[in-house]
C-alpha positions, 0 to 999 in steps of 0.5 A: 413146134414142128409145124411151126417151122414147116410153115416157116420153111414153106412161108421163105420157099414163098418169099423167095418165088415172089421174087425170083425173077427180079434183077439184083439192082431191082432187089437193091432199089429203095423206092420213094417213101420205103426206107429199105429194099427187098433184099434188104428184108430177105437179109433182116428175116435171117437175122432176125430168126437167129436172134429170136431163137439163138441168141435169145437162148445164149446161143452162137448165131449161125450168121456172122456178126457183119450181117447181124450189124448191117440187117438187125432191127432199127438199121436201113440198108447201108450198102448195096447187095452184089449177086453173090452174097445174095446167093449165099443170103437165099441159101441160109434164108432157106438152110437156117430154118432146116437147122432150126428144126434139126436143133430144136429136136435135139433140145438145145435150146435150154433156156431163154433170155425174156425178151419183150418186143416192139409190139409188147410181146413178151417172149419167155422160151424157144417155143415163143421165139419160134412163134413171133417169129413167124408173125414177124416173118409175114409182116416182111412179106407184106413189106416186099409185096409192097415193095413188088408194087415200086421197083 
């Protein structure tokens, strides 16, 4: 499962390379026929892998309950993100995955709740969360690709 999160921690340094010269009002633009932004999926891509992996195994997430709100599955962007909680996302887009791994090499994560996703995958344990995970993950890459194409 190592190997997992190692391409999870160089798939985000990716992401973020995509973007980094982008301005704050081109991360926030929703363009004609997208239903959310840039950093409205860098923001769904924290939450999403605190979800699959902590709370899924009844652990506290490692984000506040606000973002988990405001970026989990099923929600479109609400607010426009300012430069400074951007900054902070990056940073936990890029920390999280280095305390997953720390984490998951001191066995914390004990049990899972079954959790069966949008696409009908049935997930079962840590190392199942860890996975869909990273699917998940290049989906969202695919969508600010797209996104890169509009603003």
């Amino acid at each position: 499962m190592l190997k997992q999160i190692d391409t999870l921690k160089k798939s985000r340094k990716l992401t973020l390379k995509v973007i980094e010269n982008l301005t704050i009002e081109q991360l926030n633009k929703v363009p004609k026929g997208f239903k959310n932004n840039i950093a409205w999926n860098i923001t769904h891509l924290v939450v999403t892998q605190q979800l699959l992996c902590y709370k899924l195994s009844g652990l506290e997430c490692l984000i506040s309950e606000e973002l988990i709100t405001n970026f989990q599955k099923g929600t479109a962007p609400s607010y426009t993100i300012s430069e400074e909680e951007f900054e902070i996302i990056k940073q936990q887009f890029l920390k999280l995955p280095e305390q997953l791994m720390e984490d998951y090499n001191n066995d914390i994560f004990k049990k899972y709740f079954e959790y069966k996703t949008s696409v009908d995958i049935t997930l079962n344990t840590i190392d199942d969360g860890i996975n869909f995970n990273l699917y998940h993950e290049g989906i969202h890459l695919g969508v600010i690709l797209q996104l890169l194409k509009f603003i």
